[in-house]
C-alpha positions as CSV (number, residue, x, y, z in Angstrom):
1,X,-103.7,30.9,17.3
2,X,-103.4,30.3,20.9
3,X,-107.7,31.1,21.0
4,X,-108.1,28.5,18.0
5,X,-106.0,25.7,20.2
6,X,-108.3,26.9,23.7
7,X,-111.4,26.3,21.4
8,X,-111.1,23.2,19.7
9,X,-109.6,21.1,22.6
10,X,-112.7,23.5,24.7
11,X,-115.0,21.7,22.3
12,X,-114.1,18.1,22.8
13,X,-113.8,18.3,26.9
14,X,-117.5,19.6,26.3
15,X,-118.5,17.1,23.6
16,X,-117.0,14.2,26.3
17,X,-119.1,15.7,29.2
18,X,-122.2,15.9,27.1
19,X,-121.5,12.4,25.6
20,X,-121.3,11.3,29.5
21,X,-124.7,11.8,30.0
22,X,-125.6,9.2,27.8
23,X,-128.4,9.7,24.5
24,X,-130.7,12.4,26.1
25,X,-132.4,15.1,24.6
26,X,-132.2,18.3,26.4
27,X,-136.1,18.0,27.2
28,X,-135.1,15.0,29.4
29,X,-131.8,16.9,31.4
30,X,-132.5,16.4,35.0
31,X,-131.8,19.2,37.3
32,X,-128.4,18.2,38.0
33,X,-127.6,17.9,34.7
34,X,-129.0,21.0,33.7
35,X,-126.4,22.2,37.2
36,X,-123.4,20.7,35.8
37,X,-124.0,21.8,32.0
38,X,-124.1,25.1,33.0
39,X,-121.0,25.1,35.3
40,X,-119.1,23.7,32.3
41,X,-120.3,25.8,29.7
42,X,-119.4,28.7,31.8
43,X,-115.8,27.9,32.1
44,X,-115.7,26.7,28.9
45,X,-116.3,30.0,27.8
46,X,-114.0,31.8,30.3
47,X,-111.2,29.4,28.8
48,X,-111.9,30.7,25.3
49,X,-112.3,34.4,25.3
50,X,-109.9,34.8,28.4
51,X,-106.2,33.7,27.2
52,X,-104.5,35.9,29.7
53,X,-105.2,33.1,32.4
54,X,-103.4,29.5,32.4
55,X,-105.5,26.9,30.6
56,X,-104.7,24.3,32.7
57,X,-106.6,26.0,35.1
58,X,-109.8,25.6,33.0
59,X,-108.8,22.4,32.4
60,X,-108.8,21.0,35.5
61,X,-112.2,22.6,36.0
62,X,-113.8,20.8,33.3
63,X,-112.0,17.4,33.8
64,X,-113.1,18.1,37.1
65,X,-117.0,18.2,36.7
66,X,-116.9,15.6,34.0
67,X,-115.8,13.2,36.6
68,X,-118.4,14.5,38.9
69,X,-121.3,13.9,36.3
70,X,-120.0,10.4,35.8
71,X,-119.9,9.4,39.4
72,X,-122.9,11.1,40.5
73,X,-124.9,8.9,37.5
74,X,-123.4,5.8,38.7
75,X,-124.5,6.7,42.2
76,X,-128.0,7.5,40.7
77,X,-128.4,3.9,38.5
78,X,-126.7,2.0,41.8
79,X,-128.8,3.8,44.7
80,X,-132.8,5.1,44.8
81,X,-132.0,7.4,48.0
82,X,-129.3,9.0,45.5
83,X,-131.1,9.6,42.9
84,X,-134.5,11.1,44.5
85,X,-131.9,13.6,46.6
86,X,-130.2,15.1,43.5
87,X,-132.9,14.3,40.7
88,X,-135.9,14.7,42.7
89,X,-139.1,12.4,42.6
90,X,-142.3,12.1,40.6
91,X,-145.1,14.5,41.5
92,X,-148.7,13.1,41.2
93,X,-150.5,16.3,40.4
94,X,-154.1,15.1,38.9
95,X,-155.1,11.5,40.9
96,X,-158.1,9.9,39.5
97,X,-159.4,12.9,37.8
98,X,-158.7,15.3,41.2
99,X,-156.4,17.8,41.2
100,X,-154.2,17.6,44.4
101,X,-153.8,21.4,45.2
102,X,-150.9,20.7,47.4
103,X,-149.0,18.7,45.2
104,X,-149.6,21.3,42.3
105,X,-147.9,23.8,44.6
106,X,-145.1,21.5,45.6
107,X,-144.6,21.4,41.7
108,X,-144.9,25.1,41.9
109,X,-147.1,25.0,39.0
110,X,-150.4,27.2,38.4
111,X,-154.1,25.7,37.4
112,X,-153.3,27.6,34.1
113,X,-149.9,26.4,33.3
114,X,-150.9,22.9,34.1
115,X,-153.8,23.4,31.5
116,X,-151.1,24.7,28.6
117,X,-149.5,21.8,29.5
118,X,-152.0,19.8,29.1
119,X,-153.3,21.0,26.0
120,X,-149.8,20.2,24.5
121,X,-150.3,17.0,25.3
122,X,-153.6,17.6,23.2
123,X,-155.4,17.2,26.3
124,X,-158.4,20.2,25.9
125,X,-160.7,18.9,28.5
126,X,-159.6,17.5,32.2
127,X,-162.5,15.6,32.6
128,X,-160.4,12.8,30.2
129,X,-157.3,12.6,32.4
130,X,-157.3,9.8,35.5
131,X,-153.7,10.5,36.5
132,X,-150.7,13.8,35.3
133,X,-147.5,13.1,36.7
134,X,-144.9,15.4,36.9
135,X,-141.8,13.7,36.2
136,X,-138.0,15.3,37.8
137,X,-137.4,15.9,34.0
138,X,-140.5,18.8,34.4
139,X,-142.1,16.6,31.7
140,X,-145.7,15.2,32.1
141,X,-147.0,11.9,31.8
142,X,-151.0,11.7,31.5
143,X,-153.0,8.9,31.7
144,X,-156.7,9.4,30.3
145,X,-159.6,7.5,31.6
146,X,-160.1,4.1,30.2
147,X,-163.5,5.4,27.9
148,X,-161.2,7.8,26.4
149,X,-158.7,5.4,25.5
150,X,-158.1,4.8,21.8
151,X,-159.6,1.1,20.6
152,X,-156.1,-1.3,19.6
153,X,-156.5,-4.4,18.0
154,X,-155.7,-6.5,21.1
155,X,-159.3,-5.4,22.7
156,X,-160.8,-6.6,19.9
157,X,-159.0,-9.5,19.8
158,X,-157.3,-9.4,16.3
159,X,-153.9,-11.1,16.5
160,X,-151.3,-9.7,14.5
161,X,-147.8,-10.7,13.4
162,X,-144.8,-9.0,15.6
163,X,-143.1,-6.1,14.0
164,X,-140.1,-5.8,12.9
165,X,-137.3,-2.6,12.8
166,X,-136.9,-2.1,8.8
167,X,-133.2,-1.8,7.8
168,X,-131.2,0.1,4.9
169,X,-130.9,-2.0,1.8
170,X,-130.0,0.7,-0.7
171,X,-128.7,3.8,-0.1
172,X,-127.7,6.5,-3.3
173,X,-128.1,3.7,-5.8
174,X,-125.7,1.1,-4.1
175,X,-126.5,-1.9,-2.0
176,X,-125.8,-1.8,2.0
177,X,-124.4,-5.2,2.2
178,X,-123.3,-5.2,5.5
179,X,-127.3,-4.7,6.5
180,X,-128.1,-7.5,3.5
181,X,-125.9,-10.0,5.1
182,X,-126.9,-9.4,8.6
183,X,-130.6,-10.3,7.5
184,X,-129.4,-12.9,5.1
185,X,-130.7,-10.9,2.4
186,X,-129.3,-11.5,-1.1
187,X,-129.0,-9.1,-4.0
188,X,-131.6,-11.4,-6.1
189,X,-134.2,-10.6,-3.5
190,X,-134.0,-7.2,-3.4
191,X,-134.4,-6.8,-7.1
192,X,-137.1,-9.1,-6.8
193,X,-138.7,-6.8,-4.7
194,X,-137.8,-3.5,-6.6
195,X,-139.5,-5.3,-10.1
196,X,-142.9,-5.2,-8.0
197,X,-142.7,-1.6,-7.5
198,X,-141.4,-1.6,-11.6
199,X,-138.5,-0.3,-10.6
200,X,-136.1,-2.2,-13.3
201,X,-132.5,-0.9,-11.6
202,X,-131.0,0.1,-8.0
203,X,-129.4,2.7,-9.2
204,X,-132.7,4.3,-10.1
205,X,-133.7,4.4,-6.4
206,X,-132.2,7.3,-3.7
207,X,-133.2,5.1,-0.7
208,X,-134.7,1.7,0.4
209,X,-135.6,0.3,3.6
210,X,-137.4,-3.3,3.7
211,X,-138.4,-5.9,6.6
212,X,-139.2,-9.1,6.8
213,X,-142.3,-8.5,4.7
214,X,-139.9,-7.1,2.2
215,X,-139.5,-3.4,0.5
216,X,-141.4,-1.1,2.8
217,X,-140.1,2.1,1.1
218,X,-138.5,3.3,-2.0
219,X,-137.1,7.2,-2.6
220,X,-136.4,7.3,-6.1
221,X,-134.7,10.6,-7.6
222,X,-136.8,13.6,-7.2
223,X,-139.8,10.9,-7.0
224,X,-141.7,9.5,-4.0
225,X,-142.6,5.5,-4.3
């Protein structure tokens, strides 16, 4: 019993230092983050499978880097110097189609890891990039030379209405009113907009979402709209 208390109130200390770090995925953990999640997993652990010792021990331990995690983030949003000492700084690694050998061993990166990841950026051929950077979350950011830039309709000069996020209307055959009345949405309109799909009911459809334009997608049972 005593191992089932340790591990649930364990879980929620970790799920409130995670939740601390705000809505990143793991791909975007910086290296103090990476620092910090591993001190706390470790002792969360320890305070599991190690009842013998006082909890309040572990406790303290956790509590404690969960404060550090949230005062060293405010330090990083309020101060530049902060954050390029503990996250690090951006590493130009490719400038205008050069690669800058020393950089690339500041990164400590090879020529053939920085071709793998490149080619997961589907980047096959370095004679398209103008500028990699390496960013303190070890991700890259590639910009390709302007020829091998994809067309958009602004270069052509096509003018095009701004989009809009679609919302929920219908949800396992039942409205989402909430969402209807924050749009000013009214049950007549949606139906209006299900009859042009011939879709006679609501409760025939699994999931709707619509926009301005109106329905953009239906899911009916076992049947794709």
């Amino acid at each position: 019993m005593t191992i089932v208390f340790r591990g649930v109130i364990t879980f929620l200390m970790l799920l409130l230092f995670f939740r601390s770090m705000g809505p990143r995925q793991l791909t975007q953990f910086t290296f103090k983050d990476y620092v910090l999640g591993v001190l706390v997993g470790s002792m969360g652990g320890r305070a599991i499978t190690r009842p013998e010792q006082a909890y309040i021990t572990f406790l303290y331990g956790i509590v404690t880097v969960i404060i550090m995690q949230m005062l060293l983030s405010y330090l990083c949003l309020k101060s530049d110097r902060v954050r390029r000492f503990i996250n690090g700084q951006p590493i130009i690694v490719i400038s205008k189609g050069e690669i800058l050998k020393n950089n690339l061993k500041k990164a400590r990166l090879t020529m053939n890891e920085l071709a793998s990841l490149l080619r997961a950026e589907g980047i096959f051929n370095l004679s398209e990039v103008e500028y990699v950077i390496l960013e303190p979350t070890r991700c890259f950011s590639v910009m390709q030379k302007s020829e091998r830039s994809p067309v958009t309709l602004s270069d052509l000069n096509i003018q095009t209405a701004p989009k809009e996020l679609p919302i929920l209307v219908i949800k396992d055959g039942k409205l989402i009113r909430a969402e209807l009345y924050r749009y000013n949405l009214t049950e007549q309109w949606v139906k209006e907009q299900l009859l042009k799909r011939d879709i006679k009911d609501i409760s025939e459809v699994l999931l709707a979402q619509a926009d301005s334009s109106g329905i953009v997608y239906t899911c009916l049972n076992n049947t794709n709209k």
